[in-house]
C-alpha positions in Angstrom: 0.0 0.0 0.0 1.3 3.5 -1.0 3.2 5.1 2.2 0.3 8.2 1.7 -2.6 6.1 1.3 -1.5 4.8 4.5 -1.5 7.7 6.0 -4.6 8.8 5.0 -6.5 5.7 6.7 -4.8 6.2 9.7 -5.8 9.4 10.3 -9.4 8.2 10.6 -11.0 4.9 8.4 -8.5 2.3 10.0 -7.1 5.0 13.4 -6.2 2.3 16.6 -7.7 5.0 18.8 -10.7 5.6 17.3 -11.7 1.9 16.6 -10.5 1.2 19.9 -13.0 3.8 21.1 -15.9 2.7 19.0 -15.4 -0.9 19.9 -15.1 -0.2 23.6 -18.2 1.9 23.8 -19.9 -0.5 21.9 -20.3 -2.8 24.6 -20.8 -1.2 27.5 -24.6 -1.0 29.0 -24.4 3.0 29.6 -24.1 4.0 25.9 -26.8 1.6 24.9 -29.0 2.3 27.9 -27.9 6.2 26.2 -29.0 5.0 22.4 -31.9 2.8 23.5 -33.2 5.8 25.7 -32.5 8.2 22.9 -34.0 6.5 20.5 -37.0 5.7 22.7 -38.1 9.3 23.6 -38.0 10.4 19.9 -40.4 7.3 19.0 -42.5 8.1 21.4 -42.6 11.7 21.0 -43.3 11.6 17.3 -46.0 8.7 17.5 -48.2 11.4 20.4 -47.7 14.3 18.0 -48.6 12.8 15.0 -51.5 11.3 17.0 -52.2 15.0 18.4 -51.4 16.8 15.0 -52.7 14.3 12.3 -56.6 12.6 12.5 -58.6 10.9 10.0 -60.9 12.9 9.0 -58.8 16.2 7.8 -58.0 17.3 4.6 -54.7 17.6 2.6 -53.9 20.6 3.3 -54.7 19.8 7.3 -52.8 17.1 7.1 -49.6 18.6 5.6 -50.0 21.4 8.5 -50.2 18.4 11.1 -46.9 16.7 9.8 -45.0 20.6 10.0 -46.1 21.1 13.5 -44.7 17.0 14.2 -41.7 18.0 12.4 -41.0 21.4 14.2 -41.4 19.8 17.4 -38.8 16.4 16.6 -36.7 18.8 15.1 -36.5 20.9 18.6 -36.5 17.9 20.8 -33.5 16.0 18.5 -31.2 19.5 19.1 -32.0 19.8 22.8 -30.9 16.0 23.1 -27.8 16.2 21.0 -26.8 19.4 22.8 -27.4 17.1 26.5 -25.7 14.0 25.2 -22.6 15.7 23.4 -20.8 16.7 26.6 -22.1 13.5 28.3 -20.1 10.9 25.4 -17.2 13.6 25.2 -16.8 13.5 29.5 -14.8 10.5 28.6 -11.4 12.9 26.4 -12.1 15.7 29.1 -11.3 13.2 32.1 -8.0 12.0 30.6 -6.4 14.7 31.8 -7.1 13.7 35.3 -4.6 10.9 34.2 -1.3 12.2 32.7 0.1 8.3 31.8 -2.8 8.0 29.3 -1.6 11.2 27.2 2.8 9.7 28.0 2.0 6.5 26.6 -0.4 8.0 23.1 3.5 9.5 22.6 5.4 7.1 22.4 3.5 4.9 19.9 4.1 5.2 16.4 1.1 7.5 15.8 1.4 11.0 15.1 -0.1 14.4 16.8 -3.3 14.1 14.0 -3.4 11.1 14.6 -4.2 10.8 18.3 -5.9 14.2 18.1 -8.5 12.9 15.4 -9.0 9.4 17.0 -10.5 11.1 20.6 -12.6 13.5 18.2 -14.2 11.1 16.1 -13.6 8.0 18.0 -15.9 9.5 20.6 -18.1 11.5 18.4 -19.1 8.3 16.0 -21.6 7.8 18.9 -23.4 11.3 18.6 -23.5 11.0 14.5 -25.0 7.6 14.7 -28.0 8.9 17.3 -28.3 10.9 14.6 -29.1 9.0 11.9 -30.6 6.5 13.5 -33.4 8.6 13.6 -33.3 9.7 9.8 -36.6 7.2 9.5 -38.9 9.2 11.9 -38.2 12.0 9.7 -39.1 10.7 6.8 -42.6 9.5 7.9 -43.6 13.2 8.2 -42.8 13.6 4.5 -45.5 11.0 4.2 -48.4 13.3 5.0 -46.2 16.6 3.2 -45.8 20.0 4.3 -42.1 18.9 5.2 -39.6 19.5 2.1 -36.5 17.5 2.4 -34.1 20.0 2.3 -35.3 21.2 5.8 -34.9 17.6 6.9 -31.6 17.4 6.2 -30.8 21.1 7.2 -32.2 20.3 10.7 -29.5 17.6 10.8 -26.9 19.7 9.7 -27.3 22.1 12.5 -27.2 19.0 14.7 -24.6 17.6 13.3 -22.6 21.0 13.4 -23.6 21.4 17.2 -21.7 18.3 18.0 -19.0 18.6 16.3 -17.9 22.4 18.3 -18.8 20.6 21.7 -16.9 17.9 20.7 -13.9 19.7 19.7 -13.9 22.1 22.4 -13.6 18.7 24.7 -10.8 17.5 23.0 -8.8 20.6 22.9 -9.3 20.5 26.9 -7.9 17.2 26.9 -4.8 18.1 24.7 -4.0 21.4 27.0 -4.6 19.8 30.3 -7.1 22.4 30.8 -10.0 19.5 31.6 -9.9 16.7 34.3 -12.2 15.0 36.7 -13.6 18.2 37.9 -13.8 20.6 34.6 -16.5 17.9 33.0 -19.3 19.5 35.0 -18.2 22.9 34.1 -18.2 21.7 30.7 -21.4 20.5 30.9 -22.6 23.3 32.6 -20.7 26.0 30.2 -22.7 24.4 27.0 -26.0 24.9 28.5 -25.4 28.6 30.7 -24.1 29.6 26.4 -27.2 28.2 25.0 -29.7 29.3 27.4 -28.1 33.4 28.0 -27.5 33.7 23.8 -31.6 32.3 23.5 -32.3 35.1 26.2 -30.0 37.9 24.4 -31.7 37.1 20.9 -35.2 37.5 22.2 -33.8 41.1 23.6 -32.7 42.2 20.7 -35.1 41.9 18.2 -36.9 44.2 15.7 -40.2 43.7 13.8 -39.8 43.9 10.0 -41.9 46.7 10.4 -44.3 48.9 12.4 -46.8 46.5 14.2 -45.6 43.5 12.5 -45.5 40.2 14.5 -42.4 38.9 12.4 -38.9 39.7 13.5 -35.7 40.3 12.2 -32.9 38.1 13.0 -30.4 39.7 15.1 -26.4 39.1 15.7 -26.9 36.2 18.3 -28.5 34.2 15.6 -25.4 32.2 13.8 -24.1 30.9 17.1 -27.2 28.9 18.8 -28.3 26.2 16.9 -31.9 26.6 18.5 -32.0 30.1 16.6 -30.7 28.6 13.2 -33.2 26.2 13.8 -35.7 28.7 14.4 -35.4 30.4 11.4 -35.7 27.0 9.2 -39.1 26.1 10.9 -40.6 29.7 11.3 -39.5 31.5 8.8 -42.6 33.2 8.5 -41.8 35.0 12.4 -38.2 34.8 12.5 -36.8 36.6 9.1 -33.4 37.1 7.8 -32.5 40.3 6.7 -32.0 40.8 2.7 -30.4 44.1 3.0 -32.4 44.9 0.0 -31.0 48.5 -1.8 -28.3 49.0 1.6 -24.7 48.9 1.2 -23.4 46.7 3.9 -20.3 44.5 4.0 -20.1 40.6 3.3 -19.6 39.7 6.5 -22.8 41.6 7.6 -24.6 40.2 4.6 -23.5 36.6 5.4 -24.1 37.1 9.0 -27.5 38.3 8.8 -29.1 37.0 5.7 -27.7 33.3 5.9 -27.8 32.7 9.4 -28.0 28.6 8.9 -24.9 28.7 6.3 -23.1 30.8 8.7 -23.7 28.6 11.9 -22.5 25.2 10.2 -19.6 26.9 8.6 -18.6 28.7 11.8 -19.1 25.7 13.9 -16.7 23.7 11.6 -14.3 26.6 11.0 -14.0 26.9 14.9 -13.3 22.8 14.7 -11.1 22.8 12.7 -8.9 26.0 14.4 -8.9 23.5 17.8 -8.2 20.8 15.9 -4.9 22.4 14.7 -3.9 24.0 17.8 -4.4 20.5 19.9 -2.1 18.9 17.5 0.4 21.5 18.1 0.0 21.5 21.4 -0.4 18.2 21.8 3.9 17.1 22.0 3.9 19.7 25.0 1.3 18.1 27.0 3.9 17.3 29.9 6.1 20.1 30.3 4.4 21.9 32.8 4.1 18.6 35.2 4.9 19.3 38.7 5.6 23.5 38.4 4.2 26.0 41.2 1.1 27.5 40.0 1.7 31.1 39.2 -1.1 32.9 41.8 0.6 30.4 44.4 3.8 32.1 43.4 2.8 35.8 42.9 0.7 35.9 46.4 3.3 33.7 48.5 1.5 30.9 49.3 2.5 27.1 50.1 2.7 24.5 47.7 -0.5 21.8 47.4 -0.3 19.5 50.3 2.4 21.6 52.8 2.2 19.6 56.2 1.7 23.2 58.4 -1.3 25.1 58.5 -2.8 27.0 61.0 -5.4 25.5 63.8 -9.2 25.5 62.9 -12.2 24.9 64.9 -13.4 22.5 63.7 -17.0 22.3 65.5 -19.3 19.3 66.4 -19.8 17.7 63.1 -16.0 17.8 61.2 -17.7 16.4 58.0 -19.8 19.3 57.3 -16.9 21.3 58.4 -14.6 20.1 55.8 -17.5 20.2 53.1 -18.3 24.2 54.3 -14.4 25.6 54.9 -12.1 23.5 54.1 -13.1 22.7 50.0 -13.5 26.3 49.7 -10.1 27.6 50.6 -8.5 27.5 47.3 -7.9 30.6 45.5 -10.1 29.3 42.4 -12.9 28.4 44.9 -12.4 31.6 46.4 -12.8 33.7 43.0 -15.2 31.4 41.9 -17.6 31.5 44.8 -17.4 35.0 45.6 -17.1 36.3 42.2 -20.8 34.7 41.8 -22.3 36.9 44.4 -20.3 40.1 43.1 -21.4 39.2 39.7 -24.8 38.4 40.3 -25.4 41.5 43.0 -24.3 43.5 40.2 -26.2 42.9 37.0 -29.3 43.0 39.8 -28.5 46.4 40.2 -27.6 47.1 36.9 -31.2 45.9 35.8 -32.8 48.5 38.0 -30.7 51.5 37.0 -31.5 50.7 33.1 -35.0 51.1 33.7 -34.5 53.9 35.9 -32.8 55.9 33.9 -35.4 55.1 30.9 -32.9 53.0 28.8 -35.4 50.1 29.0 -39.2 49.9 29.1 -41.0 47.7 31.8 -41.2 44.9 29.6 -37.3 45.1 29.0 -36.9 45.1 32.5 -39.3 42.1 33.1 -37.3 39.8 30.4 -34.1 40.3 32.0 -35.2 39.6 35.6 -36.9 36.2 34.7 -34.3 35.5 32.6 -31.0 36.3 34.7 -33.0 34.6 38.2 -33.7 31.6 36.1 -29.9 31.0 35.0 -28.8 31.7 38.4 -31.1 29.4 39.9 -30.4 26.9 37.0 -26.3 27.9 38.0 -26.9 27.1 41.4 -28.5 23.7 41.5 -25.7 22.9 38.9 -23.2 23.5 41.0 -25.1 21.8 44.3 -25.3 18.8 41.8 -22.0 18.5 40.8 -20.3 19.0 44.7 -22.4 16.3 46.0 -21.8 14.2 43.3 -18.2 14.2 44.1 -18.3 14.5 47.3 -17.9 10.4 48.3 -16.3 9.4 45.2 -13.4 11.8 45.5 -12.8 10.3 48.6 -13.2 7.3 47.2 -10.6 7.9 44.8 -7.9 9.5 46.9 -8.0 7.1 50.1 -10.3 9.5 52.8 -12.9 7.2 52.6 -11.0 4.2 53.8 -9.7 6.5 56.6 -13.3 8.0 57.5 -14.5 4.5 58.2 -12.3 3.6 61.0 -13.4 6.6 62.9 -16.3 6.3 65.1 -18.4 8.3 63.0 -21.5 6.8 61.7 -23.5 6.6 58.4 -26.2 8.9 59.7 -23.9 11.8 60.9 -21.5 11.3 57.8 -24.6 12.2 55.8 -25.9 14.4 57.6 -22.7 16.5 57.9 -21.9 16.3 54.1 -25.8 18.0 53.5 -25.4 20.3 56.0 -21.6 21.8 55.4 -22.8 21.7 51.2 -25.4 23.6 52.0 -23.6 26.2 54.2 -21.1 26.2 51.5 -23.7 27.3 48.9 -25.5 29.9 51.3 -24.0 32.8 49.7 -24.6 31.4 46.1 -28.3 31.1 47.0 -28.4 35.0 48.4 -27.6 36.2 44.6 -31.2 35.7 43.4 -33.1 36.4 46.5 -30.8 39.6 46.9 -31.9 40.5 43.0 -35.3 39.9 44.8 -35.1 42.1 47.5 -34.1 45.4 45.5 -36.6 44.8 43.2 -38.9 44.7 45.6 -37.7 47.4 47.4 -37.9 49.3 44.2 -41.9 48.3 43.5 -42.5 49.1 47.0 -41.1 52.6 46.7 -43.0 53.1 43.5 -39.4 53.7 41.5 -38.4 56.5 43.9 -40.1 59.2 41.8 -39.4 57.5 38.3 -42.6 59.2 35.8 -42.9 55.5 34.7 -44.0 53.8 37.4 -43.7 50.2 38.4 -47.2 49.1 37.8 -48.2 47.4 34.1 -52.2 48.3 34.4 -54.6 46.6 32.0 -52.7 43.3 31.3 -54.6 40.9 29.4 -55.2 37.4 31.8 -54.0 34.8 29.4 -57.4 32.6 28.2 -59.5 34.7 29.8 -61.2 38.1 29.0 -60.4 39.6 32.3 -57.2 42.1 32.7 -55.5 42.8 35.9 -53.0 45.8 37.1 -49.4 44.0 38.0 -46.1 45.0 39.5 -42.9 44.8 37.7 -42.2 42.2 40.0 -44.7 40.6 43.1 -42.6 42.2 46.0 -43.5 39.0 48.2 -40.6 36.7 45.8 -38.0 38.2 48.0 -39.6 35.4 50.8 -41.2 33.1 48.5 -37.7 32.3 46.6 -35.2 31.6 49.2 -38.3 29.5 51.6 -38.3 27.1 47.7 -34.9 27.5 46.8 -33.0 26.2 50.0 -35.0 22.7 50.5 -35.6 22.2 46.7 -31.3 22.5 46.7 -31.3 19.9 49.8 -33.2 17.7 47.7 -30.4 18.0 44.8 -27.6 17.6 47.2 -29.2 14.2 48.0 -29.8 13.1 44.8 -25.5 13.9 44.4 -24.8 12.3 47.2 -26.8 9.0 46.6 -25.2 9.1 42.9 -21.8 9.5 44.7 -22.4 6.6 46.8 -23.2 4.1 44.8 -20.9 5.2 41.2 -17.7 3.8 40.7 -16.3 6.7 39.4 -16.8 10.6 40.1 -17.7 10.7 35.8 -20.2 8.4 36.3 -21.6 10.2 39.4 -21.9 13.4 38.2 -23.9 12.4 35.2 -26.2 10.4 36.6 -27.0 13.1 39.5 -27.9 15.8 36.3 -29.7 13.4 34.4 -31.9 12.3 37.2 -32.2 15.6 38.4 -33.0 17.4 35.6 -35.5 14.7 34.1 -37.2 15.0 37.4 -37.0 18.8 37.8 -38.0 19.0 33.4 -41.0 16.9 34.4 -42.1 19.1 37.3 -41.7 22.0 35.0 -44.0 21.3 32.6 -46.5 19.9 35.0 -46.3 23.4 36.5 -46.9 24.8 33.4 -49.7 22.8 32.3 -52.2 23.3 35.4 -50.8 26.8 36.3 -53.3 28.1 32.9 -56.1 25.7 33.5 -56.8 24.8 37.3 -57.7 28.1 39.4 -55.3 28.2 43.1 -54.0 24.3 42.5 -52.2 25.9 39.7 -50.6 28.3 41.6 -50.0 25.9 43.9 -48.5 23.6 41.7 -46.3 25.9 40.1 -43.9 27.3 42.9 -42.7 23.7 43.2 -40.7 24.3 40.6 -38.3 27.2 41.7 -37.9 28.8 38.0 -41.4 28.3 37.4 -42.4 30.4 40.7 -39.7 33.4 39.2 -41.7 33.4 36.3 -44.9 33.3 38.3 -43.6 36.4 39.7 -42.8 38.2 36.9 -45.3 37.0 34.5 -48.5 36.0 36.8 -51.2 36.9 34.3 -49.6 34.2 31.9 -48.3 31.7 34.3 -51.2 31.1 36.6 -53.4 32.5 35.0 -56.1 30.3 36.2 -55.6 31.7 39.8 -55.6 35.4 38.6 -58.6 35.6 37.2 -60.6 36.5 39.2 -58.0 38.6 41.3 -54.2 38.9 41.9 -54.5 38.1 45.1 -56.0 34.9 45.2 -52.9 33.8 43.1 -50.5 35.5 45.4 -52.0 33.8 48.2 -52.1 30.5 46.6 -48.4 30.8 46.0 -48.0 31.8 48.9 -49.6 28.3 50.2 -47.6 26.6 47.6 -44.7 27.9 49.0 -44.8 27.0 52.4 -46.3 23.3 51.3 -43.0 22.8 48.7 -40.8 23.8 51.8 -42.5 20.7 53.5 -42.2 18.2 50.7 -38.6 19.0 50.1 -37.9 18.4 53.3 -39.5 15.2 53.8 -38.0 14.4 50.8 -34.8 15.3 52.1 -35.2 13.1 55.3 -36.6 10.2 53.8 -33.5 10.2 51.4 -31.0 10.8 53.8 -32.9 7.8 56.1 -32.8 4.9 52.7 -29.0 6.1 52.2 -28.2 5.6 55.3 -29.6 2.3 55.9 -27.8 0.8 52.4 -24.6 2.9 53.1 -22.0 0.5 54.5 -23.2 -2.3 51.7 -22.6 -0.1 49.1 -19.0 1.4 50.4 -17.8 -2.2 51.4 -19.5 -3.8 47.8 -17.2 -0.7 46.1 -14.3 -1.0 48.5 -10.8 -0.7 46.6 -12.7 0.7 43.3 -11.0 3.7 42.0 
């Protein structure tokens, strides 16, 4: 075989890594557990809509409509999961940092830096093309009734496709650059969500009508770089326009950017690939240099190595698990910056909301969008973040030894537990402040009625969604400043225990981590759109209902007339005291939830540490 052609395969058709990838994630249960599931939900979701959206007796022209309104939907749903399941099958090259022999030994094999570079890419990202087309069929049963051209078929699965490919990159190139480990594969996961959900947020902010009165809009500069806004503008074209700069002089880029935002997302998404892709395999031969050096903040601020055997004396208190989980995991300089810069962060952009519309730079609208939509990413942020510690908190110690050395103290299951919920939660209690902070001065502010701003902070005459009645509403319902935090604490609880079962029984802190989100956010997704569904239609239960779910009780807050609707219809304040009820009843369930969690986990806890004993 010609020396080139041989090359060639290597790099991907016949690459050791990447069939050694495929291969090994071919047989293990979690990726087809992943596929089956996958494959599963979009079955079933396309078989209700079409059941929903196409009947028997219904004309052509009905029936095309039905099979658009399927297709928008899968369409949707198949970019949310690929977006989910991308960092999940890519957690895998992020966590081979954590290992430096993995990358030492990859060097000295025969294999080049494209090589191994290309291998973890594709290797690794064969799984996420293959959900793909596994689902090709489903599309092409809405063809069957028309109203679905195939070009938007296969334009949906471009942007999908496109999607995956920047995530997976992005993981790779954290891999190559030692920038990733155990730890950085929440923040990944985390990162790709907090991007899509803030540029969603930003694009609804900034857009125009196409003209005075019109319900279309314009697309705007955040369009090219979600793929749920280049999908938007494939499957509602008809609200969501791209500009044709017809008779105005403006440069490619702008044209490009603006008229073709679907072209411009796939190409920028591989473009961006394919920059990584070069720099990782540049970068790749100087993976080890920097083993073993003094950090430079450690350096610049004078202090002591990782692991120096003096320290000064601590109280430690009654309970020296949740000390260690509330002081001593936070005293690094990152966790420092990290935790802290939240609050300053957060604190500010509260205030900075108020003086916009203060000053008359935003309307009450404006305002309105921004405050549901920064208090839902912080909340959103927050049980993250509570996820992810208490996910790790068990198998780290797994990992490194503590564990072994915890069990031949004294202390039991029960107080172990109990400590590790009470110090995480004390370690998050300035995290959860942020929003209920944001709270307060708004509140504040609609109390004082703006402090003499000619605007007011009162929207009168808003229309009660499904209902002919209007009400008068606040910017924001003042009583969120209580309502939040008396949700928000126990419904965190509750995700500190799902993390901490998950980091009980997982081999692995990978492992952990993932199945903590998934559960939790399957659970938390379901609640949502419960909330949601009986919020509009069942008067006070509705209202009830919906501050279970702490983003759903911001947007009741914000947006009562078309949240709970049902309950405001006959008054704002029989919702406000129905959510009021809701609030104080959520408080009670998460906390029983809470201590019936912490009772089972306690009961199976030493036959699941001794069945996992010497697992690492």
């Amino acid at each position: 075989m010609p020396a080139f052609l041989n090359w060639l395969l290597r790099l991907l058709p016949t690459n050791p890594i990447c069939m050694r990838l495929v291969q090994g994630g071919s047989c293990r249960l979690r990726h087809m557990y992943l596929r089956s599931g996958y494959l599963g939900v979009m079955i079933v979701i396309l078989l209700f809509a079409m059941l929903a959206n196409v009947q028997g007796s219904m004309s052509v022209r009905q029936l095309a409509a039905g099979a658009a309104n399927t297709f928008v939907l899968i369409s949707y749903l198949q970019v949310g999961l690929i977006c989910l399941l991308t960092p999940i099958f890519m957690a895998g090259a992020i966590a081979q940092e954590s290992n430096r022999w993995t990358w030492d030994i990859l060097l000295t094999t025969p294999l080049n830096s494209l090589q191994i570079v290309l291998g973890n890419l594709f290797g690794r990202l064969f799984f996420i093309l293959a959900l793909l087309f596994s689902t090709l069929p489903l599309f092409a049963v809405t063809q069957y009734f028309g109203g679905v051209p195939g070009e938007s078929i296969f334009a949906s699965y471009a942007i999908a496709g496109a999607s995956s490919l920047l995530v997976a990159a992005i993981a790779v190139t954290m891999s190559v650059t030692r920038t990733g480990g155990r730890k950085a594969v929440f923040w990944f996961y985390a990162s790709v969500v907090m991007f899509l959900y803030a540029t969603y947020a930003g694009d609804g902010m900034l857009r125009a009508p196409i003209a005075l009165g019109a319900a279309a809009t314009y697309t705007t500069v955040l369009t090219p770089v979600n793929p749920f806004l280049a999908l938007e503008v494939l499957l509602k074209s008809n609200t969501y326009v791209p500009h044709d700069f017809t008779g105005v002089e403006v440069g490619w880029l702008m044209r490009i950017w603006y008229a073709q935002p679907i072209t411009t997302f796939c190409w920028l998404c591989i473009g961006l690939s394919v920059v990584m892709i070069g720099y990782s395999t540049i970068r790749l031969r100087a993976i080890g240099a920097k083993v073993g050096a003094l950090p430079w903040y450690r350096r610049m601020l004078g202090l002591a190595a990782p692991g120096a055997v003096e320290r000064p004396a601590r109280h430690v208190g009654t309970n020296p698990i949740a000390w260690r989980e509330s002081v001593a995991r936070g005293k690094t300089l990152p966790a420092i910056v990290a935790r802290w810069g939240f609050v300053a962060i957060g604190v500010t952009i509260g205030l900075t909301l108020i003086g916009l519309y203060h000053a008359g730079v935003w309307t009450k609208p404006d305002l309105q969008t921004a405050v549901a939509a920064v208090l839902s990413a912080e909340v959103v942020i927050i049980a993250l973040i509570a996820l992810n510690m208490s996910a790790t908190a068990v198998t780290r110690e797994r990992e490194d030894g503590t564990l072994d050395l915890i069990l031949t103290t004294p202390l039991q299951p029960g107080p172990y537990l109990a400590g590790k919920l009470r110090g995480l939660i004390q370690y998050l209690l300035p995290l959860l402040l942020v929003p209920t902070i944001t709270l307060a001065l708004l509140a504040v502010y609609v109390l004082a009625d703006g402090f003499g701003n000619p605007n007011g902070t009162v929207l009168t005459g808003v229309p009660v969604k499904d209902s002919t009645a209007t009400i008068d509403v606040p910017l924001v319902l003042p009583e969120g400043a209580i309502l939040l935090p008396l949700v928000l604490v126990p419904f965190v609880a509750v995700c500190v225990m799902i993390g901490l079962y998950w980091s009980i029984k997982s081999k692995g802190t990978i492992g952990s981590v993932v199945g903590a989100v998934a559960v939790a956010g399957a659970a938390s997704g379901v609640l949502g759109l419960c909330a949601m569904a009986t919020g509009n239609s069942m008067p006070v239960i509705g209202a009830v209902v919906t501050t279970l779910s702490p983003v759903n009780l911001i947007w009741a807050l914000v947006y009562p007339a078309d949240t709970i609707s049902g309950s405001v219809a006959s008054g704002l304040g029989t919702g406000r005291i129905s959510m009021l009820v809701g609030a104080i009843l959520a408080a009670v369930v998460y906390g029983f939830i809470v201590y019936m969690a912490h009772n089972m986990i306690k009961r199976s806890f030493m036959m699941t540490v001794r069945r996992l004993a010497g697992v690492s």
